[in-house]
N, C-alpha and C positions, 0 to 999 in steps of 0.2 A: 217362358219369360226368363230371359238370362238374371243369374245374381249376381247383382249390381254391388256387393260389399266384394265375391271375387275376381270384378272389373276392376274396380278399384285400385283393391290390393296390386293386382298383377300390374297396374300403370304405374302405381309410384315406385316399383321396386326396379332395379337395375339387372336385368340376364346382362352375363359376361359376355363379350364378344365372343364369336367361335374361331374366328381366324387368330385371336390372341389369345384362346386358350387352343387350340391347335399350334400355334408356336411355341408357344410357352413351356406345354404339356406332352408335346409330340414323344421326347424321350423319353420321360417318366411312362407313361401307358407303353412305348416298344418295350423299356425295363421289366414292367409286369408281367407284361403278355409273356416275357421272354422267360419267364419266371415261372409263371404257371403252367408252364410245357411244351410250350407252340413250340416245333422245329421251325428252326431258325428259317429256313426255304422258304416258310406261310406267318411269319410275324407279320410283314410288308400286309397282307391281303386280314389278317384281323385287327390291327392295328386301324386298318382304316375302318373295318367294321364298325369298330369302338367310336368313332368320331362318328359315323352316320348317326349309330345310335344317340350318341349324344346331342348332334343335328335336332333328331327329330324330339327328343327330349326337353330341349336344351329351356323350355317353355315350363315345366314343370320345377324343375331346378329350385330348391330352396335357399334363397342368398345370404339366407341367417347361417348356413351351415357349410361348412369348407368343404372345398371344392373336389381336393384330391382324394378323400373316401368315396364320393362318388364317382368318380370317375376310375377309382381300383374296384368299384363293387360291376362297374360295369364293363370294365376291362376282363375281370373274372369271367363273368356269365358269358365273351364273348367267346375267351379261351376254353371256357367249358363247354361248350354248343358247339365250338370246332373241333375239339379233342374225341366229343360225342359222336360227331358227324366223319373224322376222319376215318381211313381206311386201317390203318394199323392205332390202335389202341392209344399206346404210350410207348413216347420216343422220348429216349433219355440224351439230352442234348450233349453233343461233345462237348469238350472243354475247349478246343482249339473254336467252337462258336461263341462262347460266351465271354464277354466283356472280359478283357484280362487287367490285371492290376499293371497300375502307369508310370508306380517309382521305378527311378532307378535302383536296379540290384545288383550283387553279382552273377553271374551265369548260376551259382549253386542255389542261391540264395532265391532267385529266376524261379529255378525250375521245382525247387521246394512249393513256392508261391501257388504257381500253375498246379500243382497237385492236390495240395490246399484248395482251390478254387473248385477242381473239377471235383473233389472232393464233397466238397458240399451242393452244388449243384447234383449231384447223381441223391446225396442223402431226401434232400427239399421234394427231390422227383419221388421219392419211396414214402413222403407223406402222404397219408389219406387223403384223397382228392376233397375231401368237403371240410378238410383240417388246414388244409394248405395253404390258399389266402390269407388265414385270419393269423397264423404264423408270417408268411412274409409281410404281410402288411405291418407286424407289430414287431417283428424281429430286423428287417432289414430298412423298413420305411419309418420306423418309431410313431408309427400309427397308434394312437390313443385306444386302450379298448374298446370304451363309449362310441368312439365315430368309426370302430370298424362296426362293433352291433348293427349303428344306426346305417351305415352304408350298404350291407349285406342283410337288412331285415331280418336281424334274428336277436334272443336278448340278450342282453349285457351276459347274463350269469352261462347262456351256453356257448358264447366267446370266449368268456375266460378257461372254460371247461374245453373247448377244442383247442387253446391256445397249449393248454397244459400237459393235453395227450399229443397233439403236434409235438410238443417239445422231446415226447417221451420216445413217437417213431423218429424224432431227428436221431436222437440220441444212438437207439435202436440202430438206425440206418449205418449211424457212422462205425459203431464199433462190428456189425458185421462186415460193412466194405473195408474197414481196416484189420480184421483179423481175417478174412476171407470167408467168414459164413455167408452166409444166405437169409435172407428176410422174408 
């Protein structure tokens, strides 16, 4: 006998459209993917993973709760399942692939910038793969801690606690790539 209080429920509540949040969303979920390691070559092919998934999902979706931690929690697992599944490990994305900064500079000013950038990009890559979302999402997305918890199923107190050692291998990462050590 089906439960009729979660018929219900699931009628009066409103699922997002997918086509308007695959328009909407499409960049932010390439951002992340792109973020959590995918060579640039296989974002296109997880990127759409992430929308299947969300497809078949899209039913369960709690509407009381915003949108984009779930959809970076499942952006994650999709990058993590392909990162798992790929042939080489971990590939540290160039910087000529990642999103470049759009002001105008001068030529010095440019390529300071650019260095900066790949700069941090190579550090983010040398965080603990199961530290690593819960810092981007909260460092670069100003992602709440509470809705990264709730999005990644883990508690509040061991988000904050990956957030803080994430911050410690950013840290870590930068001053060896910038003094020339090693990590």
């Amino acid at each position: 006998m089906p439960n009729l209080e979660h018929v219900s429920n699931t009628a009066s509540r409103t699922l997002p459209d997918l086509r308007r949040m695959y328009e909407e969303y499409f960049a932010y979920v390439w951002k992340l993917v792109q973020r959590f390691g995918v060579p640039t070559r296989h974002i296109e092919d997880v990127v759409h993973d992430v929308f299947v998934v969300v497809h078949r999902h899209l039913a369960e979706f709690d509407t009381s709760k915003p949108l984009k931690p779930w959809l970076a929690a499942i952006a994650f697992r999709c990058a993590s399942d392909f990162m798992r599944r790929a042939p080489q490990r971990r590939e540290v994305p160039s910087s000529d692939s990642m999103e470049e900064p759009t002001t105008l500079m001068n030529p010095e000013a440019s390529a300071s910038a650019k260095q900066s950038h790949a700069l941090v990009h190579k550090a983010v890559a040398r965080i603990d793969e199961s530290r690593r979302p819960v810092f981007i999402l909260h460092e670069f997305e100003n992602t709440p801690i509470p809705e990264i918890a709730a999005a990644l199923s883990i508690p509040v107190n061991t988000a904050y606690s990956r957030l803080r050692l994430a911050r410690e291998d950013f840290g870590n990462a930068v001053r060896a790539l910038t003094t020339g050590g090693a990590v």
